[in-house]
N, C-alpha and C positions, 0 to 999 in steps of 0.2 A: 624346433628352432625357427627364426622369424625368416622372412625373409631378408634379405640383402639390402640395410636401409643407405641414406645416401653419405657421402663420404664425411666425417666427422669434419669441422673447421679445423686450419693448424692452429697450432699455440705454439707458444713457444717455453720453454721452460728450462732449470739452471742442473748444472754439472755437478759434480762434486767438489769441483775446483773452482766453482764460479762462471764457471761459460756459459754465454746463453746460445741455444738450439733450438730449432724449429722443426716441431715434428709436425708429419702431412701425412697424409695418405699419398700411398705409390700409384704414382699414376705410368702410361705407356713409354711415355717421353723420358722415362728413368732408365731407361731399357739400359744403354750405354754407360751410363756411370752406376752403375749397380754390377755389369759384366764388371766395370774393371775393380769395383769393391774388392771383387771375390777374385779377378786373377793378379792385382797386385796383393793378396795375403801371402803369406810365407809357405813354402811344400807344407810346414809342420801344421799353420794353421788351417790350410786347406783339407789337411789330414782330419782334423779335429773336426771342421765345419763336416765336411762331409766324406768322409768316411776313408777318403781316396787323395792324393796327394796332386791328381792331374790334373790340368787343366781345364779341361775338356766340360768341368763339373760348372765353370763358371758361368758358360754364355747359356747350358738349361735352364739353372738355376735363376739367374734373369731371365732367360723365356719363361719360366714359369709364375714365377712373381711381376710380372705385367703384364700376363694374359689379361684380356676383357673380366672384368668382374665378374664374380659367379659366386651362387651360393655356395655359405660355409664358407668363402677364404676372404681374409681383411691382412693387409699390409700395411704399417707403418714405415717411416722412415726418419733420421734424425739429420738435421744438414745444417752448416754454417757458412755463411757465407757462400752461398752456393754448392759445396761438398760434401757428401754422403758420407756422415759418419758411420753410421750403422743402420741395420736393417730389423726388422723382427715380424713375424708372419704366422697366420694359423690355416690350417686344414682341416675341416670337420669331417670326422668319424660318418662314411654313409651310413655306415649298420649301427652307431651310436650319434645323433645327430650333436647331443650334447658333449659329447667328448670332441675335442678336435688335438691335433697333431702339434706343435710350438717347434720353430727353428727361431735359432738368434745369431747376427753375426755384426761384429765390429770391427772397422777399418784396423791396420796395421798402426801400432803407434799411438794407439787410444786406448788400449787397456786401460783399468785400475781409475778411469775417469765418471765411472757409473753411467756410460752413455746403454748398454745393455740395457742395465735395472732399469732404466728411465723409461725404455720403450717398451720393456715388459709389461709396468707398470701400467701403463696408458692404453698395451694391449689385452690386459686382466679387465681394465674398466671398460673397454668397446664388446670385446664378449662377454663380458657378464649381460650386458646391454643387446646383445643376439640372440640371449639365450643359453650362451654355453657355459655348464656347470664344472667342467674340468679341463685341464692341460694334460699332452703325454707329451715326452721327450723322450728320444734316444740318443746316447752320447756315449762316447768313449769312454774308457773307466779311467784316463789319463786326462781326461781334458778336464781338470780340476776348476777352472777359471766358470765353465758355467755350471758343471756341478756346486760349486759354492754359490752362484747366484740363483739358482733353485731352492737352496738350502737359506739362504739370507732372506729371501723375500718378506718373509714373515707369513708364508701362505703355509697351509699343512701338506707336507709333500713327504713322498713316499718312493724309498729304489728299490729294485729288482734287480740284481747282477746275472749277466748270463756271458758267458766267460769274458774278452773285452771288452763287452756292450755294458752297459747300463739303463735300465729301463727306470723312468723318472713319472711319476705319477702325481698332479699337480692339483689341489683341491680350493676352487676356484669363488669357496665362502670366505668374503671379506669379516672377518672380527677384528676386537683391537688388536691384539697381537697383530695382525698384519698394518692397521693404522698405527701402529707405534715405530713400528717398522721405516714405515711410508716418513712419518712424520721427522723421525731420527734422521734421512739421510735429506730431506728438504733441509730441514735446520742446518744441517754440516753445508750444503751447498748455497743457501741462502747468506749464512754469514760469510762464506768465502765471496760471494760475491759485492759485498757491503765493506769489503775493505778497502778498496781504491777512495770508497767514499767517505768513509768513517776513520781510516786510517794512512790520508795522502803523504807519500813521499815528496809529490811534488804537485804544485796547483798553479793554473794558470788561472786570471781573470779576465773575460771578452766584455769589453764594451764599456773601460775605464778611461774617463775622460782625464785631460788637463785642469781642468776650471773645476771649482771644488761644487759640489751640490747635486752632484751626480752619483745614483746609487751605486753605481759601476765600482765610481772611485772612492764611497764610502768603506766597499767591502774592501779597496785592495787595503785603504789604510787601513782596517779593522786586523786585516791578516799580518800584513808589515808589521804594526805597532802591535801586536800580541805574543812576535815575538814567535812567529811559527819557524819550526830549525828545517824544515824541507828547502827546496830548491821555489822558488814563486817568481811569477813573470805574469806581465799585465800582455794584453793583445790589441794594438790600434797603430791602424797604418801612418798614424800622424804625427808619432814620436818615436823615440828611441828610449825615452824611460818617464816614467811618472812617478811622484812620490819616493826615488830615489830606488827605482823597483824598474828593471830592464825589462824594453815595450819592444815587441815583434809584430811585424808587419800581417801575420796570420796563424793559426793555430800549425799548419804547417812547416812554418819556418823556425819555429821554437828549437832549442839546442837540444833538447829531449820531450819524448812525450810524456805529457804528463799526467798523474792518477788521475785526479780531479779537474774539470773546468768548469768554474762560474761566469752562466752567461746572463749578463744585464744588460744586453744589447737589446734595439727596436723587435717586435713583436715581427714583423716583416721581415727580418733577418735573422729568425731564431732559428728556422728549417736547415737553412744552411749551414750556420754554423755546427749545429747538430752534426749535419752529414759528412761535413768537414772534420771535424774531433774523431769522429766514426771511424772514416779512411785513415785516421793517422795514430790510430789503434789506442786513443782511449777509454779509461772504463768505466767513467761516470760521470756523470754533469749534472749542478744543479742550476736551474731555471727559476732567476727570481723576475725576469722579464711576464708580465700579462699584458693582456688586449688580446691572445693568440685566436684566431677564428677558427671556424672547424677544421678547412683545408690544414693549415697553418698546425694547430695541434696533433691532427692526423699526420702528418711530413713528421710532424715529430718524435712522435712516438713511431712511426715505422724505423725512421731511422736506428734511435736508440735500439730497437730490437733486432736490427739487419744487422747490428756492428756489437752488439752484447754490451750497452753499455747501461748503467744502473741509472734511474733519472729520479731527482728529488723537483718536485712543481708538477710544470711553472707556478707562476703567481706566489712566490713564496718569500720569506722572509733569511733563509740559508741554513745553515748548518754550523756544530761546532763541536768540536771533543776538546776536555781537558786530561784527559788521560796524558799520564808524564809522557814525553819523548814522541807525545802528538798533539800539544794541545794545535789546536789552531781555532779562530772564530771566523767562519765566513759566513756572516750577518749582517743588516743595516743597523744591528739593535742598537742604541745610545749607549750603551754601555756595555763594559764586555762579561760573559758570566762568571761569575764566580766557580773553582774549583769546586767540586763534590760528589754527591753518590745519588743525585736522582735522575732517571732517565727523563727527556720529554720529548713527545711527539704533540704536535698542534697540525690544524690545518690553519686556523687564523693565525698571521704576524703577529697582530693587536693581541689575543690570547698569551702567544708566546713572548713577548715584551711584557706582558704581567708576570706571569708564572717564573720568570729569570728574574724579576728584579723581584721578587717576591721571595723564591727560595735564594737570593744572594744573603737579601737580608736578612732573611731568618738564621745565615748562615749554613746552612744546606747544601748548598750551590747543586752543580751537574754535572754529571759526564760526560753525555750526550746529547746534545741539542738536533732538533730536525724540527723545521718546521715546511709541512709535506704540502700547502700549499691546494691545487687542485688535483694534486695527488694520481699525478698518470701510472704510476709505480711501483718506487716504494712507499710501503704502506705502515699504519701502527703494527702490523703482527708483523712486518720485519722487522720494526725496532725494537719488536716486545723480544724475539730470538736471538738478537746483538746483545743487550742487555741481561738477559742470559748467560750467555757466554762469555762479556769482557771480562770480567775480575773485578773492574770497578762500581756498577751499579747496585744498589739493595732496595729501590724505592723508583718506583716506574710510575709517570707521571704522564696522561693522553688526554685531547679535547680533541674527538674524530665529529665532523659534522654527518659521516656516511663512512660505510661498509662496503669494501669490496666482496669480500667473501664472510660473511661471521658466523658461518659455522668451524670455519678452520680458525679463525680469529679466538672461537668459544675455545678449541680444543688445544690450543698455543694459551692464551688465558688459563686454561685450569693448571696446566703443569707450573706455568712462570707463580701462578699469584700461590702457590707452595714454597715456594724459594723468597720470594718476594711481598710487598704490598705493592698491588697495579688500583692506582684509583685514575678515577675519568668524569668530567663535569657531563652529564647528560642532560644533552642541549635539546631543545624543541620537546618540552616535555605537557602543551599540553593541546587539548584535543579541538584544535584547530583545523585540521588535516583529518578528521575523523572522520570515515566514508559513511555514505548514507547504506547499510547494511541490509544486505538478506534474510540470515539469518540470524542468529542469540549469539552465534560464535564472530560471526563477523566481526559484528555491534561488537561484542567485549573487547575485540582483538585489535584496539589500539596499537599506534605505534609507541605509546608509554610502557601500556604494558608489555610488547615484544622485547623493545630494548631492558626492560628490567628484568624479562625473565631470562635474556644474555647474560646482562652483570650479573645477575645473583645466579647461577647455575658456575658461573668460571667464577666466582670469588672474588670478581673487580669489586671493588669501593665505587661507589657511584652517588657525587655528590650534586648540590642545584646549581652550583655556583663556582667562581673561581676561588673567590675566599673562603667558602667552605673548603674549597678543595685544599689549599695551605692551612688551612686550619685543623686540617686530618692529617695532613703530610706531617707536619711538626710533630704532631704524637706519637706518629706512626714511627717516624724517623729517631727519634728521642727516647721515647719511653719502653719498656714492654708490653707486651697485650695486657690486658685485666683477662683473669679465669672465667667471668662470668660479672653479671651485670649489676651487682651491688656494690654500690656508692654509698659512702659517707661522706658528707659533706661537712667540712671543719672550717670553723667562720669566726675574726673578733667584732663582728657587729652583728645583731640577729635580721635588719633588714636584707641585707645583701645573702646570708645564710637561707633566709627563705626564697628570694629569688633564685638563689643558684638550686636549692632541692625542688621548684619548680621546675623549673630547667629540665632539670633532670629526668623529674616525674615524666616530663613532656615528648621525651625523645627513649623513652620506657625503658629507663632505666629502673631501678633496686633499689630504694632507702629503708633499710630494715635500721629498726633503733637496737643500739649497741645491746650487747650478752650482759647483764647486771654486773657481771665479773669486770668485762670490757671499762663500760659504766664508772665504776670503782676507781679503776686505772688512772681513768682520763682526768677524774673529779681532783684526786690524789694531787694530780702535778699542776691542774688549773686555780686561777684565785678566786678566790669566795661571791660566789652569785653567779657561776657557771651553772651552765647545764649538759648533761650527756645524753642529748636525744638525737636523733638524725633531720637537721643540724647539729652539730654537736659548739653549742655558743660559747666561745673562751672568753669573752668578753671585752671591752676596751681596753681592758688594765692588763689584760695578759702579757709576758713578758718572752722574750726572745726565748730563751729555754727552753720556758713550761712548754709554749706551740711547739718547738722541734721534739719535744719527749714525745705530745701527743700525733703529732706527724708519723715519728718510728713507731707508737705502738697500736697505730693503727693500722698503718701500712703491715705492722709485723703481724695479726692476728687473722686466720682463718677463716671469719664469717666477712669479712672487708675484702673484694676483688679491686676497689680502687681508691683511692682519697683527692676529693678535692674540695683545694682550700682559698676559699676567700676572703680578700684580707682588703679592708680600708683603712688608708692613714690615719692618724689622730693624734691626739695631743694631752690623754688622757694619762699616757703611759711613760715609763722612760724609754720602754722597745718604739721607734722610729717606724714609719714603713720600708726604708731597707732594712731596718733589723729585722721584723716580720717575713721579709723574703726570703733573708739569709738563713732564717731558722729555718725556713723549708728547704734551700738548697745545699746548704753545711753538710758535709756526709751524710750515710756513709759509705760509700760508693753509688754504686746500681744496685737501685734495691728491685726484687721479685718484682713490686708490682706498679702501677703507672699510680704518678702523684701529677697533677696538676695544678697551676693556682690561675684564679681569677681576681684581677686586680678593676675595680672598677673607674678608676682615674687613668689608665692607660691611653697612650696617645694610638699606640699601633691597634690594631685589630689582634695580632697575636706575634709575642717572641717569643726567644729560647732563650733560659735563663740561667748563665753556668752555674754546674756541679761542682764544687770540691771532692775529686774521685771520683768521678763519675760523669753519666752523660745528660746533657741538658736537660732542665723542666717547660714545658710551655708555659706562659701566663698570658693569657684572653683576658679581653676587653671587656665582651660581654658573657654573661653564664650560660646561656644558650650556644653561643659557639663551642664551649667545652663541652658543654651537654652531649651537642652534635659529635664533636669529636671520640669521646669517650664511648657512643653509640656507634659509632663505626669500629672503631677498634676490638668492640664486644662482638659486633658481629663478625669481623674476620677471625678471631680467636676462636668462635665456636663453628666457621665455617672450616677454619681447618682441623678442629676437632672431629669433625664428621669423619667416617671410612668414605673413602672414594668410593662412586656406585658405580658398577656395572649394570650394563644393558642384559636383561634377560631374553632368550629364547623361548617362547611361551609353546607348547604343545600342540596340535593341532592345526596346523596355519595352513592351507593352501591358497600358497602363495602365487604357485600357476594357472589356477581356477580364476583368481583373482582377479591378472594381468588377461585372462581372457575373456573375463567378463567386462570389463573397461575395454579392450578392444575392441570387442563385438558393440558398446555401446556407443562407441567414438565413429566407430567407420558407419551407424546406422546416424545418427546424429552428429555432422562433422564439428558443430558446431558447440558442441557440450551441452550438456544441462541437469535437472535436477532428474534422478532415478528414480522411478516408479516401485509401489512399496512392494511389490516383488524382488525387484533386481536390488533395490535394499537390503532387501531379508536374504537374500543369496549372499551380497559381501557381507553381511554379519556372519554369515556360518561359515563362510570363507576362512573367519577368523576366532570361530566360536565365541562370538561376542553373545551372550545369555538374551533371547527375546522372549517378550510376550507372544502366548500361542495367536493366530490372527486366520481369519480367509479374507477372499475377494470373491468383491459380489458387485453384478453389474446390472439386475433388476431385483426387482423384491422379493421375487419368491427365493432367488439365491441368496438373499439376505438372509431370511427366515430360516432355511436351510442351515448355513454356517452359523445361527445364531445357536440353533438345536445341537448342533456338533460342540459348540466349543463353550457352552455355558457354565459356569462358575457353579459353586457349592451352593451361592444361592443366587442364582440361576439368571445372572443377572452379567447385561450386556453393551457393549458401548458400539456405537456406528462412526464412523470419518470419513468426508468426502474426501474426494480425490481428483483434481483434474493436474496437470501440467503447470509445473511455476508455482503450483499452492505451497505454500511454506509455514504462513502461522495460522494455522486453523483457529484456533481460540478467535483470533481478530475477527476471522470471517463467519465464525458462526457457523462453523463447518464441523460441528461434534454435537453426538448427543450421547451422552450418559445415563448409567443407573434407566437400562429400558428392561422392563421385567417380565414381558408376556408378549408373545405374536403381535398383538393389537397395536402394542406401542411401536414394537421393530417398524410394523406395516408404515405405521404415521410418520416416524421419523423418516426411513425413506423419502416417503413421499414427502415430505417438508423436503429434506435435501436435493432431490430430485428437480421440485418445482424451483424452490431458490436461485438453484445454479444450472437452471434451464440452456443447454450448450455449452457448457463451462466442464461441469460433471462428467469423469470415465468410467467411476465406479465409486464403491466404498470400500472400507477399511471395517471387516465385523471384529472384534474382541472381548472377551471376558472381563469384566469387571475388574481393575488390580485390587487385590488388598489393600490394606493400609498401610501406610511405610512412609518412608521419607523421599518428598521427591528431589530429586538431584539435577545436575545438566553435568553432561559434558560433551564436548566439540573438538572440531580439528580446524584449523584454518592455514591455507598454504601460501604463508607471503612468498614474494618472488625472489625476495632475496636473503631472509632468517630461513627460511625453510618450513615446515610445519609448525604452527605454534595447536600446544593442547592448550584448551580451556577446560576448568571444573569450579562448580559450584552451587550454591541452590538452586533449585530447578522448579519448574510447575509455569503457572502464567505470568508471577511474578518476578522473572529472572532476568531482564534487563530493568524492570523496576528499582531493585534491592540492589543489583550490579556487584552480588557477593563474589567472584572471582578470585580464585588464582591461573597462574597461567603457567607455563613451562615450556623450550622448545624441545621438539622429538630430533633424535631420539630417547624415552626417557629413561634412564637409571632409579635400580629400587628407590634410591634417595630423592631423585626428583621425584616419586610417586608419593613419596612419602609425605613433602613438604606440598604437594598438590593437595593431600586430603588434610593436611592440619593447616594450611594457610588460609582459607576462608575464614569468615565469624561461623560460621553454621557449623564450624568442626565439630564441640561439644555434642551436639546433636549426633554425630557419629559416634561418637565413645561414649554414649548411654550416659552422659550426664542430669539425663531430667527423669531417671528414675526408671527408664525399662534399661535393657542389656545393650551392648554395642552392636552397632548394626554388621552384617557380612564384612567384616576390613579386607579381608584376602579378596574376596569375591571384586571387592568394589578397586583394586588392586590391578587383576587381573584384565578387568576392564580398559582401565586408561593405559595399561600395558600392552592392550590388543589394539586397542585405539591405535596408540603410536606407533605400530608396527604396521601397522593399517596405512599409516599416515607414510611412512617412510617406504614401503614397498611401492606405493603408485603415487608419482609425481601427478599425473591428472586428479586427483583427487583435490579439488580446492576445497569442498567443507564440506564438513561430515556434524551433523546436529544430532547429540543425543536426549530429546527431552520430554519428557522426563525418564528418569533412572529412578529406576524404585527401588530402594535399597530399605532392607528389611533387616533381622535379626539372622534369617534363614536364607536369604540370597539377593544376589543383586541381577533387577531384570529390567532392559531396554523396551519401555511402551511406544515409543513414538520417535523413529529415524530419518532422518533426512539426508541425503548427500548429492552432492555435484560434483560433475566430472567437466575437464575443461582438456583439448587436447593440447600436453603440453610432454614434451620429449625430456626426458630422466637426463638430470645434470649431476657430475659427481663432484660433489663440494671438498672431496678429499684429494682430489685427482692433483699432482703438483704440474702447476703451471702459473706461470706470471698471468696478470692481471691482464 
């Protein structure tokens, strides 16, 4: 076990009920309000804490829990408002350092609030972080309240009865079963907390002027005139009522407190007012007030967190539900939104003023409206868990400029976009910001590719734009998914039929030409000088009918996952172009699969065009946009076709050799850096990642030496220099290859030797690899995705070719899976060019150990494997690289506000 590291920062984090707390470390000055924890509990609970009904047990029990720090004991503590809710504490085992001893106690009157779990919680993640691999408890066989929260954690725990004791045995490996755990009772406390603001009984507005033009007094009229049934009251001490809406002198004086307050008040006065709503015990404020400076937003946010209250901003545009018996709009937006079922979270106003009047008039509307501004707070992954849970939402709609946390983001994502479509414009997509890189893993590991290997891992929709992004919504919302990615495209003009099966082509979709049968069908009911090929061209003359028979019977037939049909007016026919419409929207209900049409004379970019029986069709502007559309919808269909993956535990792993090989190299080098090809080859076997055999050799005769040990079948040998910082050898000229007798070992040496005259600590000797396929793959540790893998072609031309996929750790068979078939170079692995498939498990296990790699030690910023030689018969690592960087292990699961 480590020693005794320094006290964790507080955080603060939410109840089950909504309340926020702040849990600390116990310090000496607790001594007194910790005695009276324990002597205002009840004789019974004092029975249950500890064993004995007396008194006497309280003022040890605080001398024991703020004695002077020492190793093996960590103390939590949870408090509002200055009071000690609950306490929780470990004792490590002297004769088992990893085991340690768990007490838990909470205030009288707090039961059934989850303040326990919470601190358990938080004290699971500080000792796993020590060191310690398990929990014991002893408790009464009556004291049901923590043997159930032993039993609920979601950890693996284990009793022992010994007559009215209970011996509780706690096993302190986080899996998801414990993350689901963890996550379940976040979500119940997260939305409880989201109600005062998503659900006000009563709002107040600060900083609504008389004189119209003022944002203050935009939002009250927005609220007044929408007709909110709550209690509403404006705040300014220089009236008695504005807009026909009763004005109080301060949030203080109000007749009640109220859920919500919106403050549009100067930036200079936003601390206070904060602090003010705080003491007068409301539970959430939105701040559409900016200009705040550091001081000024720091006031801010302390407050809201001293007084529990939920904050949407500042800098924001406000908030709004149309949910019956809550609509309210407290917005600047020019108009108010439409009733309906799509969620939306924005940080930009300007975004959210499109996206509202966008899905108003697609007929859409929302539920939810937040726009989160500079987003101190609440965040997209609490609206993604409201949304969830109202009743009302089926279509979640985000433009996040930044990530507070998006690994808990990814794993709120995977579950919601099951239930739902979540799509999101991803903004800043291109490589402007792209660091000038170390290594091959750096260099790939854009922030493009980060964020797409987020949306595609959770299932988000991730479009360029905001009109793409309505323009997926609409299908999404409207139609049902298509099976799979074959299109037919049904056209009365052949120009526009070719554009739109461009289109198509383009955004890799499916135009397979109709079954001869199909064919037959379609020729049957079209008029003479049609054709049935993919376009399928009905021609000018076609008539309102014939289009609708071949709409049903291609929508109806098997080898057709979608139809879409474009259609240009004319004058050729007696069908009209609304008769051409109506043949596509005329019953007969919802059919199975998504019909689309593209109308090319349309004004909008894209509507929704009523069903007789049924639910609306889109029709796009242009045939790329459907294109687009239709590509997206293929992909969430067969994203949630997938089995959810789980995370493997790979065999072999020492994980504690690991963590002390990176210590030993952090406390010798405080300052990190790149591992020397020993301590390399140690964490590869750490994690049985497969190497090439190799020595080190630091003059020539040790060269010669391990050239003789380790020589291949035919006999042939490679050399690498090596000093400190070297990274791509190929660049430097710091390899030599295929050396097949003493004489050359000797020369090359001595080449390398002279070259890098001072620079040089030694060399790298190796055997020759066979031939095979050379590969890469990498780890790189953003600061705030967390590890991303990289894989793809490897050798010297791998930032060249830039063939990459990428994935965050940690990964599931299915992210492994999509890691080796998303490159171009896949085929190359499943023996398309005529030999066998190379090692798949082999090459499997690898990025499996990688990631596990990656996720056991936070220091680890990049790990380069390149190349992987991946063969028929095995997959073997020739050339490693990694850096260590001293960085303290954060737990992205851990619940705590922002």
């Amino acid at each position: 076990m480590k020693d005794d590291t320094p006290h964790r920062p507080a955080v603060h984090a939410l109840l089950t009920d909504g309340t926020t707390v702040r849990i600390r470390a116990v310090e000496p000055r607790d001594h007194d309000q910790l005695e009276g924890l324990y002597a205002e509990m009840s004789p019974d609970n004092r029975r249950l804490r500890f064993f004995s009904a007396g008194s006497r047990s309280a003022g040890l029990a605080a001398d024991t829990v703020c004695a002077p720090a020492r190793r093996g004991h960590r103390a939590l503590l949870a408090e509002r408002a200055g009071q000690v809710l609950g306490l929780v504490e470990y004792h490590a085992d002297a004769d088992a350092p990893h085991t340690a001893e768990l007490a838990v106690a909470v205030a009288d009157g707090l039961h059934h609030r989850g303040v326990g779990t919470l601190l358990v919680e938080h004290l699971v993640s500080a000792a796993r972080t020590d060191g310690i691999t398990a929990f014991t408890a002893d408790a009464l066989s009556d004291n049901h309240e923590v043997l159930r929260l032993f039993a609920d954690l979601g950890l693996t725990a284990t009793r022992h009865f010994d007559g009215p004791e209970v011996h509780c045995a706690i096993d302190l490996h986080v899996d998801e079963t414990y993350l689901t755990a963890s996550e379940a009772r976040g979500r119940t406390a997260d939305v409880a907390s989201l109600e005062p603001l998503l659900k006000p009984r009563s709002i107040a507005v600060v900083g609504a002027g008389r004189r119209p033009g003022s944002v203050g007094r935009a939002l009250l009229h927005h609220l007044h005139e929408d007709g909110f049934t709550g209690r509403l009251f404006a705040v300014n001490p220089a009236t008695t009522s504005i807009l026909g809406v009763p004005s109080y002198p301060c949030v203080g004086a109000l007749p009640v407190v109220p859920d919500l307050v919106i403050v549009a008040s100067p930036a200079g006065t936003v601390p206070a007012v904060a602090e003010e709503c705080g003491k007068a015990g409301v539970r959430a404020l939105v701040v559409v007030s900016a200009g705040l400076d550091t001081e000024q937003a720091e006031a801010l946010l302390t407050a809201c967190r001293t007084h529990g209250m939920r904050l949407v901003g500042p800098n924001c545009l406000g908030v709004a539900n149309t949910a019956p018996g809550y609509r309210f709009d407290a917005t600047f937006a020019a108009a108010h939104p439409r009733a309906g079922t799509a969620g939306v979270a924005v940080q930009s106003g300007g975004i959210g003023i499109a996206l509202l009047e966008g899905l108003s008039r697609l007929g859409i509307g929302v539920s939810t409206f937040a726009s989160l501004g500079d987003k101190y707070d609440v965040s997209g992954n609490d609206l993604l868990q409201w949304w969830e849970s109202d009743g009302h939402t089926d279509l979640a709609l985000l433009h996040l400029e930044s990530f507070g946390n998006p690994r808990a983001f990814s794993r709120t994502a995977r579950r919601v976009t099951r239930r739902m479509p979540v799509l999101t414009v991803d903004a800043g997509r291109t490589d402007a910001g792209r660091r000038a890189a170390a290594s091959h893993t750096a260099a790939a590991a854009t922030g493009t590719m980060t964020r797409q290997a987020l949306f595609t891992q959770a299932g988000v929709t991730a479009t360029r734009s905001v009109g793409e992004l309505l323009e997926a919504a609409a299908l999404l919302h409207a139609q049902p998914l298509p099976a799979g990615t074959r299109v037919t495209v049904l056209t009365n003009a052949g120009g526009a039929g070719v554009l739109a099966a461009d289109a198509c082509a383009e955004a890799g979709l499916t135009l397979n030409p109709p079954s001869p049968e199909l064919a037959d069908h379609l020729l049957a009911a079209l008029p003479a000088g049609a054709s049935a090929g993919n376009p399928v061209d009905a021609t000018a003359a076609v008539t309102e009918d014939a289009l609708h028979t071949c709409v049903e019977r291609l929508a109806g037939h098997p080898s057709v996952d979608a139809v879409l049909v474009a259609l240009v007016p004319t004058a050729v026919a007696a069908a009209t172009g609304d008769d051409l419409v109506r043949a596509v929207t005329r019953g007969p209900g919802r059919r199975a699969k998504p019909v689309i049409v593209v109308r090319l004379e349309q004004d909008l970019p894209v509507t929704l065009l009523p069903v007789t029986d049924g639910e609306a069709i889109p029709s796009y502007a242009e045939p790329q946009a459907a294109a687009r559309a239709l590509a997206h919808a293929a992909r969430r269909a067969a994203w949630l076709a997938r089995p959810v993956g789980t995370v493997p535990d790979p065999d072999d792993i020492d994980t504690s050799r690991a963590h002390a090989l990176a210590d030993d190299f952090l406390a010798r080098q405080s300052d990190g850096g790149w591992l020397d090809p020993r301590a390399c080859a140690e964490l590869l076997s750490c994690y049985g990642i497969p190497q090439q055999p190799w020595a080190w050799a630091e003059s020539e005769e040790d060269a010669v030496r391990a050239a003789q040990r380790l020589r291949g079948t035919d006999g042939r040998v490679v050399l690498k220099a090596h000093w400190p910082g070297l990274v791509h050898k190929s660049l430097q000229h710091a390899v030599h290859l295929d050396l097949r007798d003493e004489a050359q070992i000797r020369a090359a040496f001595q080449d390398l030797r002279t070259r890098f005259e001072g620079l040089m600590t030694g060399v790298v000797v190796q055997p020759l690899a066979s031939r095979g396929t050379e590969l890469f793959a990498g780890v790189v540790q953003d600061g705030v995705f967390g590890p991303l893998v990289v894989f793809g072609l490897g050798g010297t031309a791998t930032e060249v070719l830039a063939d990459h996929a990428a994935r965050l750790a940690p990964l599931t068979g299915q992210d492994v899976h999509d890691l080796i078939t998303a490159p171009r170079c896949a085929p190359l692995l499943f023996g398309t060019q005529g030999g066998g498939p190379l090692d798949l498990e082999g090459l499997e296990q690898v990025l499996h150990r990688l990631s596990r790699m990656a996720v056991d030690l936070p220091q680890l910023a990049e790990a380069d494997f390149n190349p992987v030689l991946a063969t028929p018969g095995g997959i073997t690592v020739l050339d490693a690289r990694i850096r260590l960087l001293p960085r303290r292990p954060q737990d992205p699961y851990l619940r705590r506000l922002r």
